[in-house]
ZAMARGU-4260 file (C-alpha; in steps of 0.2 Angstrom, whole numbers, plus 5000, padded with zeros to 4 digits):
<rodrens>
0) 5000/5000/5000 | 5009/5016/4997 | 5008/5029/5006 | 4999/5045/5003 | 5006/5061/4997
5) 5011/5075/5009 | 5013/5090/5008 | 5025/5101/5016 | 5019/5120/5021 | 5036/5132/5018
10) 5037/5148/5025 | 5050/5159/5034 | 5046/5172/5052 | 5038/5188/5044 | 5045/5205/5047
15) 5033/5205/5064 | 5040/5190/5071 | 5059/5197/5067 | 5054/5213/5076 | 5045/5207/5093
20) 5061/5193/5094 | 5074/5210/5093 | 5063/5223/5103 | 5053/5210/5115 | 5035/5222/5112
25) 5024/5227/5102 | 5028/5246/5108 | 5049/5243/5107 | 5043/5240/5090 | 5032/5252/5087
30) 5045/5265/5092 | 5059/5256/5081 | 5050/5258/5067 | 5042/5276/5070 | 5061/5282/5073
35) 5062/5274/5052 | 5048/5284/5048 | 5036/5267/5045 | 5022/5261/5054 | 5018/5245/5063
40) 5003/5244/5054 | 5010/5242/5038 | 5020/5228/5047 | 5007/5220/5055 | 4993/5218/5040
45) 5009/5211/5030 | 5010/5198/5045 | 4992/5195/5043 | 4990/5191/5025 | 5006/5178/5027
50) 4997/5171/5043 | 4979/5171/5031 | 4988/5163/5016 | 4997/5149/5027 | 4979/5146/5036
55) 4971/5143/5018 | 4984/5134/5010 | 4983/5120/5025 | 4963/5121/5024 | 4966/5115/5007
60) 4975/5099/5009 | 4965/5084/5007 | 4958/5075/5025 | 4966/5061/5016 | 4983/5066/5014
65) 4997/5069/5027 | 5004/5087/5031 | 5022/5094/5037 | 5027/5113/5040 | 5044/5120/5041
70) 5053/5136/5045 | 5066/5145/5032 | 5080/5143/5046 | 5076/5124/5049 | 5078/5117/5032
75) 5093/5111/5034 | 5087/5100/5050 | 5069/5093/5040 | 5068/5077/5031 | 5058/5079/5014
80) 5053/5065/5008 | 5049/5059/4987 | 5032/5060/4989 | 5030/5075/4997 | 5022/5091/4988
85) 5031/5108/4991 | 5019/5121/4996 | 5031/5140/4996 | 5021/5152/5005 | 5031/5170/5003
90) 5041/5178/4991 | 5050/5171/4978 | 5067/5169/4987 | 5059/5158/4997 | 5057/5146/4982
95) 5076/5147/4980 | 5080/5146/4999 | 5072/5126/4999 | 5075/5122/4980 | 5094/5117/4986
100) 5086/5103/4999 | 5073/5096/4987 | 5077/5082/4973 | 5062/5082/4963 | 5048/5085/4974
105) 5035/5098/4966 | 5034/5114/4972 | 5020/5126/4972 | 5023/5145/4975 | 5008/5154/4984
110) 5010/5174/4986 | 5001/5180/5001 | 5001/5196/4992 | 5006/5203/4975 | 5011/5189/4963
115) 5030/5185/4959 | 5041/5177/4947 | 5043/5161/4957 | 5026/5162/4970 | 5014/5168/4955
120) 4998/5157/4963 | 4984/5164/4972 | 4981/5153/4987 | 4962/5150/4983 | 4971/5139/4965
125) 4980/5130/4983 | 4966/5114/4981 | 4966/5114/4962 | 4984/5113/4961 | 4986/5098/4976
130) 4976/5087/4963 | 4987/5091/4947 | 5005/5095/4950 | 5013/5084/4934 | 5011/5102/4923
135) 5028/5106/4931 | 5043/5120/4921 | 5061/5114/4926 | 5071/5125/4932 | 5090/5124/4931
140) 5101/5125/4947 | 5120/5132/4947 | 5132/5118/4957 | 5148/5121/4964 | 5160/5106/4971
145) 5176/5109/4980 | 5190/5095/4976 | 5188/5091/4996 | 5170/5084/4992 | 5159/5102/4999
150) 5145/5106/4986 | 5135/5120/4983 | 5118/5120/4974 | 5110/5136/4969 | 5093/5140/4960
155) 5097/5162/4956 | 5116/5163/4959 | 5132/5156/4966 | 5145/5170/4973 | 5161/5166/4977
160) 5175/5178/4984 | 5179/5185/5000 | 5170/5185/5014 | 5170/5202/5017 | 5170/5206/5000
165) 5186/5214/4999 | 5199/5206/4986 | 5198/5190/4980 | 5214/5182/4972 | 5212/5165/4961
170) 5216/5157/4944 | 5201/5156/4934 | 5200/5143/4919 | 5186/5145/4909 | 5191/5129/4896
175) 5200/5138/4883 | 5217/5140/4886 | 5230/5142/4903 | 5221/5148/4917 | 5223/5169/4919
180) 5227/5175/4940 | 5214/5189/4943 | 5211/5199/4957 | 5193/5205/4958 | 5177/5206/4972
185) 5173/5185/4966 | 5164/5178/4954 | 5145/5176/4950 | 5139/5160/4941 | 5119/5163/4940
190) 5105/5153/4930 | 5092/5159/4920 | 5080/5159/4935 | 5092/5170/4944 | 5094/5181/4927
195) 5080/5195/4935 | 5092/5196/4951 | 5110/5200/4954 | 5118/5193/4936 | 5105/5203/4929
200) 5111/5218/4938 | 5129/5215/4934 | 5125/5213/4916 | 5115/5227/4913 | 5130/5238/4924
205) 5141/5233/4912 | 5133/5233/4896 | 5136/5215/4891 | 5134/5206/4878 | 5128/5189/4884
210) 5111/5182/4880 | 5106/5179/4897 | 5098/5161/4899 | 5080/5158/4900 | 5074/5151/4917
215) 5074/5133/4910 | 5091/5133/4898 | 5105/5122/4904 | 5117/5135/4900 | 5122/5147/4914
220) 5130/5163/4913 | 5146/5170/4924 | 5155/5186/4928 | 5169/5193/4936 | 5166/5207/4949
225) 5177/5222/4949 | 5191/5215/4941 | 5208/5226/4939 | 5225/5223/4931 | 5242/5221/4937
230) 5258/5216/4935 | 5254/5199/4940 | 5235/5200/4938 | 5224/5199/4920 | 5205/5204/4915
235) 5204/5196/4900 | 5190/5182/4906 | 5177/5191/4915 | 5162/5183/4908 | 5155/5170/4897
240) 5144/5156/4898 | 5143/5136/4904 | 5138/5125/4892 | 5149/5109/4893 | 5168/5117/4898
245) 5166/5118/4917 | 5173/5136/4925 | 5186/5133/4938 | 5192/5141/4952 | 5211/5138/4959
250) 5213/5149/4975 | 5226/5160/4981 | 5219/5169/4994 | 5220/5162/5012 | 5203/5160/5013
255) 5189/5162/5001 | 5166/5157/5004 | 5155/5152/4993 | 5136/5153/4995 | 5122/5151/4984
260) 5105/5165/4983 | 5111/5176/4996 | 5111/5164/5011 | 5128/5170/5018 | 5125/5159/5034
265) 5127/5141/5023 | 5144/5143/5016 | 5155/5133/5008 | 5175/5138/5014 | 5190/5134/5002
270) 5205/5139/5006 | 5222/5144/4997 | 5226/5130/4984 | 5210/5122/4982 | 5202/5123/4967
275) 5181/5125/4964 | 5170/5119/4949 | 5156/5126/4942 | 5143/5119/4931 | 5125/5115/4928
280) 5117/5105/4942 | 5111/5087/4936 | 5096/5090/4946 | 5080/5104/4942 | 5066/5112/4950
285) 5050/5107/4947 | 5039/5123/4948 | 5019/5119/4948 | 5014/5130/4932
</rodrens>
C-alpha cells in the first residue's frame, strides 16, 4: 500500500516576528520603526496576510493526505521526503532558499500578496493545484563542488569571493586555454531563474553582451566582479557562459566562501590551493505551472 502524498507547508518568520524577537514588544517595536519613519501597521497587515495565506493553504490539503510545515531557518534539520508536495508560501526567494534541499519534489509557489516570478499562485488555486501537480517547468540549478567533496547548489546565483567582499585572488579557467590569475570582488555564476536578480544587475551595469539564459536553459551565465589589472593579475575572462567546459576556480587567497541565493550563513570555505568547479546542476526544480 503506498503511502499517501504529503505535503510540506514552507514559509519563513515575517517582518513582525523578526521585530518582537529583537525589541521584546509590540511598543519597542512600534517606536523602532516610528524612529524609520514606518508604521507598525504596515508591518502588522503584511504579518496578517502571510498568517491568512498559510491558514488557507493548510485548509486546502486533502483530510486524506498527510501534512508537514517547516521554518526557512530549519531546512537544513527537515527530512523531505519523494512524495512530498512543496507548498512555498512567501516571496520568491523563498522558492530558491528550499530548491537546494529538494530532489524532485514539486513545488507550488503561493503569494500571500502581490504575485511573483517564482510564488505567482493565488492561494484560493491551493486545492486545484494539490490534485494536478505533473504540469511542472524545470528550472535549472547552478552547482559548485570543491576538490575536498563540499557542494553547493543554487537556484538564482552562486557567489564566490571573500567573505567580506574585499579582494579575492584566484586562477580562473574558463576551458580555453592556461588559466589567467585575477584579482577581483569574486565571481558570480547565476541561471536563467536568477537572470532577474544580481547577474541581471551585473550585466546590465556593464553593458554586456551575453544572451542571458532563459529560466529553463542548461546553459548558465558568469562574471567577474570588479576585476583590475596588474603586474601579476589579467581581465581578459570576465564573463561568458557554461555549456559543457566547466569554470574553475584555483585559490590563492587564504581563505575564500562560497554561498548560493544570498544565504551567507550556509557557506561553503576553500582555502588557498583548492580549486572549485562550476557547472549546471544534474538535478532541476519542478515549479507547479
Amino acid at each position: 500500500m503506498s503511502l499517501a502524498p504529503r505535503v510540506v507547508l514552507v514559509h519563513r518568520r515575517t517582518e513582525l516576528d523578526e521585530l518582537l524577537a529583537r525589541h521584546g514588544t509590540r511598543g519597542q517595536a512600534e517606536f523602532f520603526l516610528r524612529t524609520r519613519g514606518r508604521d507598525l501597521a504596515e508591518v502588522t497587515e503584511a504579518d496578517a496576510a502571510v498568517r491568512a495565506a498559510l491558514a488557507a493553504a493548510s485548509a486546502a490539503i486533502p483530510l486524506d493526505w498527510r501534512r508537514g510545515e517547516v521554518e526557512r531557518a530549519d531546512f537544513d534539520r527537515f527530512l523531505f521526503t519523494p512524495e512530498d508536495v512543496v507548498v512555498v508560501v512567501g516571496q520568491d526567494g523563498l522558492v530558491a532558499n528550499v530548491a537546494k534541499y529538494l530532489d524532485g519534489q514539486p513545488v507550488i509557489g503561493v503569494a500571500p500578496a502581490d504575485p511573483g516570478v517564482l510564488v505567482k499562485h493565488p492561494v484560493e488555486a491551493v486545492a486545484d493545484l494539490l490534485r494536478s501537480t505533473s504540469d511542472v517547468e524545470h528550472r535549472t540549478m547552478a552547482e559548485l563542488t570543491a576538490d575536498d567533496g563540499q557542494r553547493l547548489l543554487a537556484l538564482n546565483e552562486i557567489y564566490l569571493g571573500h567573505a567580506g567582499h574585499q579582494t579575492a585572488r584566484y586562477r580562473l579557467g574558463t576551458g580555453g586555454g592556461p588559466a589567467e590569475r585575477q584579482a577581483s570582488s569574486g565571481i558570480l555564476v547565476g541561471t536563467g531563474t536568477g537572470a532577474t536578480g544580481w547577474c541581471g544587475s551585473v550585466w546590465r551595469d556593464r553593458h554586456s553582451g551575453l544572451r542571458l539564459p532563459a529560466p529553463g536553459e542548461t546553459r548558465l551565465v558568469w562574471f567577474v566582479r570588479e576585476a583590475w589589472p596588474s603586474p601579476t593579475t589579467g581581465t581578459t575572462h570576465t564573463e561568458g557562459e557554461l555549456t559543457k567546459a566547466p569554470l574553475t576556480v584555483e585559490v590563492e587567497s587564504d581563505r575564500l566562501v562560497a554561498f548560493g541565493d544570498g544565504l551567507e550563513a550556509d557557506t561553503v570555505a576553500l582555502t588557498r590551493g583548492q580549486t572549485a568547479t562550476f557547472a549546471p546542476a544534474a538535478k532541476t526544480v519542478h515549479l507547479v505551472r
